[in-house]
C-alpha positions in Angstrom: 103.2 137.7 108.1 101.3 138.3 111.4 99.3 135.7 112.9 95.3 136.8 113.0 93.2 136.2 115.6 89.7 134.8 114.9 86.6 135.6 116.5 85.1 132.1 116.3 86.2 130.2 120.1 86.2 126.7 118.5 88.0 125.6 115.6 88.1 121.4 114.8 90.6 119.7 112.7 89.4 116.8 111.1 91.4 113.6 108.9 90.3 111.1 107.1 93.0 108.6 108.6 96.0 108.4 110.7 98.2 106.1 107.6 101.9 104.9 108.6 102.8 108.2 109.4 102.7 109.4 106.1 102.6 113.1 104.7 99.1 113.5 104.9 98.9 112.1 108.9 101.8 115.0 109.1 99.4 117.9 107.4 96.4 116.5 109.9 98.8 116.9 112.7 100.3 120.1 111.8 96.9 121.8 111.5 96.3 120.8 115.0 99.0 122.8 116.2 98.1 125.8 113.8 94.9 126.2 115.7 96.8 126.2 119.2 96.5 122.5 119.6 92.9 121.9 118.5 91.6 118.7 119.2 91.6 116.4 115.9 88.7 114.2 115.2 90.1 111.0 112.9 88.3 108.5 110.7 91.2 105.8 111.4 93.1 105.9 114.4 96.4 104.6 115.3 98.0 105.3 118.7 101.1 103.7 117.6 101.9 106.9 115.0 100.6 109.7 117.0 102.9 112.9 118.2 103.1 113.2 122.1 101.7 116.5 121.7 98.3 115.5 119.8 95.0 115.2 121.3 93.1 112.8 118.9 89.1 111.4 119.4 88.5 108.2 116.7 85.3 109.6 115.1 84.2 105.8 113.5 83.5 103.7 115.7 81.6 100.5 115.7 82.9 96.0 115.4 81.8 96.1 111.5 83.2 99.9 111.0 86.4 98.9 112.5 86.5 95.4 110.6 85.8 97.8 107.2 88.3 100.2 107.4 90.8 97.6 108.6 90.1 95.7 105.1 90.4 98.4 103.1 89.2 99.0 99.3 85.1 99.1 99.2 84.7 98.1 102.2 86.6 100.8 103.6 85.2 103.9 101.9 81.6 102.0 102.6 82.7 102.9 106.2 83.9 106.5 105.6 80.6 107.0 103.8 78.3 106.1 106.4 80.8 107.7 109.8 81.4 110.9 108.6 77.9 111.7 107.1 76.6 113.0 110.6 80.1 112.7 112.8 78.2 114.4 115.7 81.6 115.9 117.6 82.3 118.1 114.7 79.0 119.5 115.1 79.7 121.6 118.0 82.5 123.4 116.5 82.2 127.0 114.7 84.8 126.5 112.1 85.6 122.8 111.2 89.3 122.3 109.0 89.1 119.1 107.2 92.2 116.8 105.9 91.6 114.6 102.9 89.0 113.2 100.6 86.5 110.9 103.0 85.8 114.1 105.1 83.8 115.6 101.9 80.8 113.5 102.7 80.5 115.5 106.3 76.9 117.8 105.8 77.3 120.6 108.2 75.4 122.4 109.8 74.5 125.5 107.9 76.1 128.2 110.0 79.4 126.3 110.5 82.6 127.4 108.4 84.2 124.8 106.6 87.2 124.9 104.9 88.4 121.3 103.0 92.6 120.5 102.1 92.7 118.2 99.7 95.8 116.9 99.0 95.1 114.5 95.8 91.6 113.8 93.7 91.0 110.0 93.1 93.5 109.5 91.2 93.0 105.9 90.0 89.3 107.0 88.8 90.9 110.7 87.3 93.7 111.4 85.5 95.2 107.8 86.2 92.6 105.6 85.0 94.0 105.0 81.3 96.1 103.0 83.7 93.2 100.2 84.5 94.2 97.1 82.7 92.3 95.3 79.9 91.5 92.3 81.4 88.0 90.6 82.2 87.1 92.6 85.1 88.5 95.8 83.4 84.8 97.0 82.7 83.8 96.0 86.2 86.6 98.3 87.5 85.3 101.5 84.8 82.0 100.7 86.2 83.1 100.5 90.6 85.0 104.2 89.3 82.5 105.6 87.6 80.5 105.3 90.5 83.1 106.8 93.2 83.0 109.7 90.9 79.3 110.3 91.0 80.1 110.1 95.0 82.3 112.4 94.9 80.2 114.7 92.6 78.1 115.3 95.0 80.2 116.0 98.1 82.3 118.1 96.3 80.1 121.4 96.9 79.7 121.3 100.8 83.1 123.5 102.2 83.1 127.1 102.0 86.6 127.1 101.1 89.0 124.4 99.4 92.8 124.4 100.0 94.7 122.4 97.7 98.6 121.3 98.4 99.5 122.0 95.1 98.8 123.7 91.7 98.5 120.1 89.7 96.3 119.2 92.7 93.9 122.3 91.7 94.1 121.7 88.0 92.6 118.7 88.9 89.9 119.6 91.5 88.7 122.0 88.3 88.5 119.0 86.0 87.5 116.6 88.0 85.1 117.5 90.4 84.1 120.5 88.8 84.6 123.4 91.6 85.6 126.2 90.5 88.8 127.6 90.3 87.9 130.8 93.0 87.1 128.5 95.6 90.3 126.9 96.0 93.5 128.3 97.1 97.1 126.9 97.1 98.7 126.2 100.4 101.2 124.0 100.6 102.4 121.2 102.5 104.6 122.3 105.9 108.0 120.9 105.5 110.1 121.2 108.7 113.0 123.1 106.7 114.5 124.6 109.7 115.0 120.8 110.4 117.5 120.6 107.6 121.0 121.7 106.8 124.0 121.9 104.4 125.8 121.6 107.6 124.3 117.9 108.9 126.8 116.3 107.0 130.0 116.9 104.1 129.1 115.7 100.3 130.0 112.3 100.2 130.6 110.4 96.6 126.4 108.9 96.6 123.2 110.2 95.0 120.2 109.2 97.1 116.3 108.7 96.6 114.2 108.3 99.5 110.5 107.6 99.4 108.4 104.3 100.4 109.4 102.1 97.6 105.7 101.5 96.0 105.0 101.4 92.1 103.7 105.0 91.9 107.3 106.2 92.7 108.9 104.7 89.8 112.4 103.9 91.8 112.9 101.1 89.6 114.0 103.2 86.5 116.1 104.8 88.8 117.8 101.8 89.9 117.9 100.6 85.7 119.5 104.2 85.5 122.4 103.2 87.4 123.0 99.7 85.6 126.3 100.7 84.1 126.8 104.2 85.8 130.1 104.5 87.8 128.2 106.5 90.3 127.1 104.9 93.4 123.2 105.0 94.2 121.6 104.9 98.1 117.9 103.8 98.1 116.5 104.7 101.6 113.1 103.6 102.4 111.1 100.5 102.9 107.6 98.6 100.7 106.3 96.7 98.3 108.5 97.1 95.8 111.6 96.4 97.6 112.2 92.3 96.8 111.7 93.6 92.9 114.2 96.3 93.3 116.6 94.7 94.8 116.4 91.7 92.0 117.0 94.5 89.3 119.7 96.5 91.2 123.8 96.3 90.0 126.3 96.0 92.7 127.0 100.2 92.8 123.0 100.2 94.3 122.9 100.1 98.2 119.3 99.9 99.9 119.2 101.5 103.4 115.7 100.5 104.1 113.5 102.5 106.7 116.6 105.4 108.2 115.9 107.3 111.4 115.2 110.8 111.2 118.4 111.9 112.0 120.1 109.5 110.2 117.4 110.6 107.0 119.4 114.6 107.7 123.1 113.2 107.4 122.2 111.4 104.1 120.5 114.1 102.8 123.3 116.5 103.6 126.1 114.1 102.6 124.4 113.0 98.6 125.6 114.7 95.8 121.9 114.6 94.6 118.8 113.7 95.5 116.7 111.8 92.7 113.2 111.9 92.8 110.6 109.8 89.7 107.1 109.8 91.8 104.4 109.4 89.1 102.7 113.1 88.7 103.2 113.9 92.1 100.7 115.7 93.8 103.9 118.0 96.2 106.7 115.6 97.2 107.6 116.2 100.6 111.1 114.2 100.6 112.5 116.6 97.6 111.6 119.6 99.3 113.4 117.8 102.3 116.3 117.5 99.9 116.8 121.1 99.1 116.6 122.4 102.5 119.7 120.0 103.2 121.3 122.1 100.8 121.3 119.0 98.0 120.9 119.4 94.3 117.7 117.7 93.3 117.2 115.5 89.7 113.3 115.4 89.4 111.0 114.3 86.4 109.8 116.5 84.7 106.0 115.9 86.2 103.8 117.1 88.8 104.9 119.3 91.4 108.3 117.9 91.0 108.9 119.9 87.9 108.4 123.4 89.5 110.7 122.3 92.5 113.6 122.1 90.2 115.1 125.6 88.8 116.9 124.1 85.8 120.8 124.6 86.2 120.3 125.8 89.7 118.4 124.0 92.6 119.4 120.8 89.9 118.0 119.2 86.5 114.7 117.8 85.1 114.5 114.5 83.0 111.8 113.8 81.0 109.8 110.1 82.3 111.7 106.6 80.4 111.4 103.2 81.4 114.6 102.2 80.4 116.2 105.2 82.8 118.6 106.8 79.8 116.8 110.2 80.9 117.8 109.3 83.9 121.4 108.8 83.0 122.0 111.7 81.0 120.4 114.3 83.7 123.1 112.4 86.2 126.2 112.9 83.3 125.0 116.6 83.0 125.6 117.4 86.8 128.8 115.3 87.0 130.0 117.5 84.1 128.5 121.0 85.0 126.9 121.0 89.0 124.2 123.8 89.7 124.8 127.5 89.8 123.6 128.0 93.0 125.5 126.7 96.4 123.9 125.1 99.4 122.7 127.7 101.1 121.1 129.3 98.2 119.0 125.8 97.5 118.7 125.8 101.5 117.0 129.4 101.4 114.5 128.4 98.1 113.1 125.5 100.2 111.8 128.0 103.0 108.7 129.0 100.5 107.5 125.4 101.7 108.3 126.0 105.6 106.0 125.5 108.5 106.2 129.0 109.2 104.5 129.7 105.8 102.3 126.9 105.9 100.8 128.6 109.5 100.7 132.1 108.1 98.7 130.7 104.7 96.3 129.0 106.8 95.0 131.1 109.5 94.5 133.4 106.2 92.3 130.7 104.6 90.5 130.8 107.9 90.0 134.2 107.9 88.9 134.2 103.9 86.3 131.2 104.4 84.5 133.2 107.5 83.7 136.2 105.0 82.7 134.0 101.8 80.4 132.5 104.7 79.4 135.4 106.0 75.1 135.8 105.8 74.0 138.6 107.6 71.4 140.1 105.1 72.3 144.0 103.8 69.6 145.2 105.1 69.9 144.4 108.8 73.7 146.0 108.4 72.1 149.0 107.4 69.6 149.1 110.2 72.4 148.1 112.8 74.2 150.9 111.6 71.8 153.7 111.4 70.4 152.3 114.9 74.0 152.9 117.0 74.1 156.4 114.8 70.7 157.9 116.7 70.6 159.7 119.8 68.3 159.7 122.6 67.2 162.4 124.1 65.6 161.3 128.0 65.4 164.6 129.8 62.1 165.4 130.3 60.0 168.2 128.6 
């Protein structure tokens, strides 16, 4: 695809957060550079994270904003509420491209062009609130996310065009904050494929999982899976979860903790498979990361995951169990019968996620959020139009 030019001069990127340079700081910094380095406004700033080649301006400012968001919780989306209502810098721009959730409660002004990525809904007040427990507070939570949901409910309306990073992520923007399914397209996440290669490293006798080790990612049934394999399992990555894991783990489970970026391409290249269990994941950045190494990926069948596996060829799907048997068995079925497609072929199906194609998708988005915003009445076309169509005649008589 050709890269379009836009007549607008100023385009803003905007994020809810810079957040231990996770994928969504990546997105936000991304979109910077699709927009020839735009400037990008953030919510949360932290220096430490940052790209060299990133201009950032810290949008909430304030002793008790700072002390908010630094707490977290309530207190934190109290502070998002109130900063980004008015945000003032991002007022000055023609089009305005924002990243995340806490950006919705922006209100624009009405001739600027707004287009909103989203890359999850609320997820502890949507589709995983069976999860709140039944304790004492349990109606006290229902109530607190009952309430973020009538928030959201009405900031959910403001951007001319949504972007989702996945299709489960748009299935749930329908159903749960009700915009309709037109105004949203699909573009996905950029994952630096050219990054990656079958090439980094030769298969080595491991599978490996790589993620931050927090609940939602399920690694422990990964690491239960592996309790009387003969397989050797690599657990890269570093969080919360990690003392727990590593109290569960048999002697064939190694834990690499945080790994380099370069040292995050060799283990890729070198596992026999990559095993990923995140709970209904919105896209999954680190599978995608897997495939372009050229790696078979094992993926539950859930989420985004499910669509990133081509049964039999880029790897296998297991349905979710506690106890990891699933697990097992999809593991047993590559030992015994491997993927149809080689490296390169899983290298090449990864590129549909590529920077390149996130670029191209987006400066399209662009390009379809100036015409739904588009104003000018009929009308004055129409008189434009028959105006530069008459002709003057000056001589004189």
């Amino acid at each position: 695809m050709n890269q379009v030019s836009h007549p607008f001069p100023s385009i803003a990127v905007a994020h809810w957060g810079e957040h231990v340079n996770g994928g969504g700081d990546r997105v936000a910094w991304e979109l910077s550079r699709v927009f020839d380095d735009a400037m990008l406004y953030v919510g949360y700033q932290d220096e430490s994270i940052e790209p060299p080649d990133i201009e950032t301006e810290k949008l909430i400012n304030g002793r008790l904003s700072e002390m908010a968001l630094k707490r977290g919780g309530i207190a934190r989306m109290i502070a998002h509420m109130l900063g980004w209502q008015i945000a003032e810098p991002l007022r000055d721009h023609d089009v305005l491209v924002t990243s995340g959730n806490e950006p919705l409660f922006y209100v624009p002004p009405t001739e600027q062009v707004w287009i909103a990525y989203i890359h999850h809904t609320n997820r502890r007040q949507s589709d995983q609130i069976h999860e709140v427990d039944t304790g004492t507070f349990a109606p006290l939570k229902l109530l607190l996310y009952y309430a973020i949901r009538v928030a959201f409910d009405h900031n959910t309306h403001k951007p001319d065009l949504f972007l989702a990073n996945s299709e489960q992520v748009k299935r749930r923007m329908v159903r749960y904050w009700g915009i309709p399914e037109e105004k949203i397209d699909v573009v996905y996440p950029p994952v630096d494929t050219n990054s990656y290669s079958p090439d980094d490293a030769e298969t080595a006798d491991y599978y490996l999982t790589l993620s931050r080790l927090d609940w939602h990612k399920s690694v422990d049934d990964i690491v239960r899976a592996f309790d009387g394999l003969d397989g050797k399992l690599v657990v890269a990555g570093d969080g919360p979860e990690r003392d727990d894991l590593e109290r569960i783990a048999s002697e064939n489970v190694e834990f690499a903790g945080y790994v380099s970026e370069e040292r995050k391409k060799k283990m890729l290249a070198g596992a026999k498979a990559f095993i990923f269990n995140g709970q209904d994941e919105d896209f999954g950045i680190s599978p995608v990361e897997a495939l372009a190494a050229g790696t078979p990926l094992l993926g539950v069948e859930e989420g985004m995951t499910q669509y990133q596996v081509v049964d039999g060829k880029t790897g296998y799907v297991f349905e979710r169990d506690e106890s990891g048997h699933t697990i097992r068995t999809a593991v047993q079925q590559f030992e015994d019968t491997g993927v149809d497609w080689d490296a390169s072929e899983i290298a090449s199906f990864a590129n549909r996620f590529s920077v390149q194609a996130f670029h191209d998708q987006m400066h399209e988005a662009v390009d379809r959020a100036v015409e739904i915003a588009e104003v000018t009445p009929e009308w004055y076309s129409e008189i434009e139009v028959t105006a530069s169509n008459c002709e003057y005649d000056d001589t004189e008589e």
